[in-house]
C-alpha positions in Angstrom: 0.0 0.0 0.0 1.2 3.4 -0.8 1.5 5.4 2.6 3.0 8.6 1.1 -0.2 11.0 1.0 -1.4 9.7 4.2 2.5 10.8 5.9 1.7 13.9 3.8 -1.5 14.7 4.5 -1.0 14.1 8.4 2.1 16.4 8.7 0.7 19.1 6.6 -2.0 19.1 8.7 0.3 19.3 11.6 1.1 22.7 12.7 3.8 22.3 15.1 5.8 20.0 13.0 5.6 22.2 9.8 6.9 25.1 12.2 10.1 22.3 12.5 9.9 21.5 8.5 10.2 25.2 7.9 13.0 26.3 10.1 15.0 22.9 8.7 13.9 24.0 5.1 15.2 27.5 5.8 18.8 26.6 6.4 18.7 24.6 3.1 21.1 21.8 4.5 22.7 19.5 1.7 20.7 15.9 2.0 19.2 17.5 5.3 15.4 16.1 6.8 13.9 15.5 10.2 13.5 11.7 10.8 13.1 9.5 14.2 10.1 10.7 16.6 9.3 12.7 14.9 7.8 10.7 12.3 7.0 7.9 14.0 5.2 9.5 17.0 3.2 11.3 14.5 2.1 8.5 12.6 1.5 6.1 15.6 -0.2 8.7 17.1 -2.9 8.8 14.1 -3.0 5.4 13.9 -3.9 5.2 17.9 -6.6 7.9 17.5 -4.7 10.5 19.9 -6.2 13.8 19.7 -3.0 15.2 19.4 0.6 13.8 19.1 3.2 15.8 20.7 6.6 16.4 19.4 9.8 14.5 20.9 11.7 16.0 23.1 14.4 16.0 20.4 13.9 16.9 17.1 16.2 14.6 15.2 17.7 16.6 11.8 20.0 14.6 9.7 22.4 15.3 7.3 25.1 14.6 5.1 28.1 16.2 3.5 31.2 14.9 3.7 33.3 18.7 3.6 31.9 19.3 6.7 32.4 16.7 9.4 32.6 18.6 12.5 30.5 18.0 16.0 31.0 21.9 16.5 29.2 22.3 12.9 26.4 20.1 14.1 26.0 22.1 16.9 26.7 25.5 14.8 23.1 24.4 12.9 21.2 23.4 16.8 21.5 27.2 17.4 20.8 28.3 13.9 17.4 26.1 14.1 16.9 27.6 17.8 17.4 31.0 16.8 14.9 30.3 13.9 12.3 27.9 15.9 13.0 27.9 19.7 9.8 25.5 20.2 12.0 22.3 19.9 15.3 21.0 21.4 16.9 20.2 18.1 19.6 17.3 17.5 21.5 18.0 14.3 24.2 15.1 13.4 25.8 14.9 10.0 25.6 11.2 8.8 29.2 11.3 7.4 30.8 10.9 10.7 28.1 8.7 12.5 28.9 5.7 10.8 32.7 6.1 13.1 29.9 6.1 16.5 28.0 3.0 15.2 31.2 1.1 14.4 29.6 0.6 10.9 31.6 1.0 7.2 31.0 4.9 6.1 27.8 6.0 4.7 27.3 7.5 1.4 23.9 9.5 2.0 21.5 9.9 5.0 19.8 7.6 3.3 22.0 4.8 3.6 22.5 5.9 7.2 18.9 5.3 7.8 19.3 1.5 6.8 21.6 1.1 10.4 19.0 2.8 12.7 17.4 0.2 14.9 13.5 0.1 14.2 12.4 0.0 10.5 9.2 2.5 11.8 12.0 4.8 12.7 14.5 4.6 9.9 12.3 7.7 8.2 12.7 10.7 7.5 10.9 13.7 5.8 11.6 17.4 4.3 9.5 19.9 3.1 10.1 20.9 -0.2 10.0 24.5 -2.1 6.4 23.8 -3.4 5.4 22.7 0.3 5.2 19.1 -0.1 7.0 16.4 2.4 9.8 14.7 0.6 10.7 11.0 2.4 13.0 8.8 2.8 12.6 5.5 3.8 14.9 2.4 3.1 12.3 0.0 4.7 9.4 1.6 3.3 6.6 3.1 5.3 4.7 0.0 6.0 6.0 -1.3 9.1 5.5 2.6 10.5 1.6 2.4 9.5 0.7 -1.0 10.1 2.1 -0.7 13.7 5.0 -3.7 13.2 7.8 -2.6 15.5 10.8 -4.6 13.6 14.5 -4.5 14.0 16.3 -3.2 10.7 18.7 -6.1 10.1 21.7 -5.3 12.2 19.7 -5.0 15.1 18.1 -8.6 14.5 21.0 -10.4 16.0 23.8 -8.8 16.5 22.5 -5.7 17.9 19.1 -7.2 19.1 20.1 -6.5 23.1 19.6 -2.9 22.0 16.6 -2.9 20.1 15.0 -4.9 22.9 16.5 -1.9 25.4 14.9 0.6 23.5 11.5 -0.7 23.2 11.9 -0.7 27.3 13.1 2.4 27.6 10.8 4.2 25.5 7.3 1.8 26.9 6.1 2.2 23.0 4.1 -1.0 23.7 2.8 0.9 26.6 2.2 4.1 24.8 1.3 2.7 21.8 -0.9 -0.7 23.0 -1.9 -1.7 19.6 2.2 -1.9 18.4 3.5 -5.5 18.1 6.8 -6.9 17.2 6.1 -9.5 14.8 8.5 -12.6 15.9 7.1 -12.2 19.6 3.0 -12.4 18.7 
């Protein structure tokens, strides 16, 4: 099923997180989008009827140019996006230099970063383009996200499975989310 006008149609209709799209769109970062919670909350959210779904306490912008590698340039664009939106507490990490964190080979785009986050429902990310439409990515796809599967992406299947597992704890999705299930545990 094609999930892209309902992601759309859901954060257009979203007020708060278009204030975020707009500030990120304003500093016209190179392969730059919000991804994480902010996504995911959203659309589990909707799919659990909430009235309203809050943003996370992070905002999670990603990025990727390999010129500019720098923590202090990451933090750089976190007051840039403050100055411009002081609503959020943003998190901006250029993908070039995460792969060295994750102990993984380097990535080429923040879209092949996405493919080593550790939920497939939160390896997405979106952008709002010139003519106001949300641009995603999604190396998974957007069905897990929807149909409320809460799967490991592949490295986090076996070898990294102890912090998947942590994760779901720490964040009580099942708990906040009741109609979530991880497929190889129903």
């Amino acid at each position: 099923m094609n999930y892209s006008p309902t992601l759309q149609t859901l954060l257009l209709n979203d007020a708060l997180r278009m204030e975020a799209l707009l500030a990120l769109r304003h500093l016209q970062l190179p392969d730059g989008w919000i991804g994480a919670g902010f996504v995911r909350d959203a659309v589990w959210a909707y799919r659990h009827k909430h009235l309203r779904s809050p943003v996370p306490a992070d905002v999670d912008v990603v990025w990727f140019d390999d010129k500019q590698r720098s923590e202090a340039q990451d933090r750089a664009l976190e007051a840039a996006l403050k100055r411009l939106s002081p609503a959020f507490n943003w998190s901006v990490k250029n993908q070039a230099r995460m792969h060295q964190r994750n102990g993984d080979a380097p990535y080429r785009s923040t879209e092949d970063a996405l493919r080593f986050w550790p939920e497939t429902a939160t390896a997405v990310a979106v952008r709002l383009t010139d003519n106001h439409r949300i641009e995603t990515i999604a190396p998974y796809g957007l069905e897990d996200l929807f149909e409320l599967r809460l799967r490991p992406t592949p490295r986090f299947e076996s070898e990294k499975r102890a912090i998947f597992l942590q994760r779901v704890a720490e964040k009580r999705w099942l708990e906040r989310y009741p109609l979530l299930h991880i497929p190889d545990s129903d």
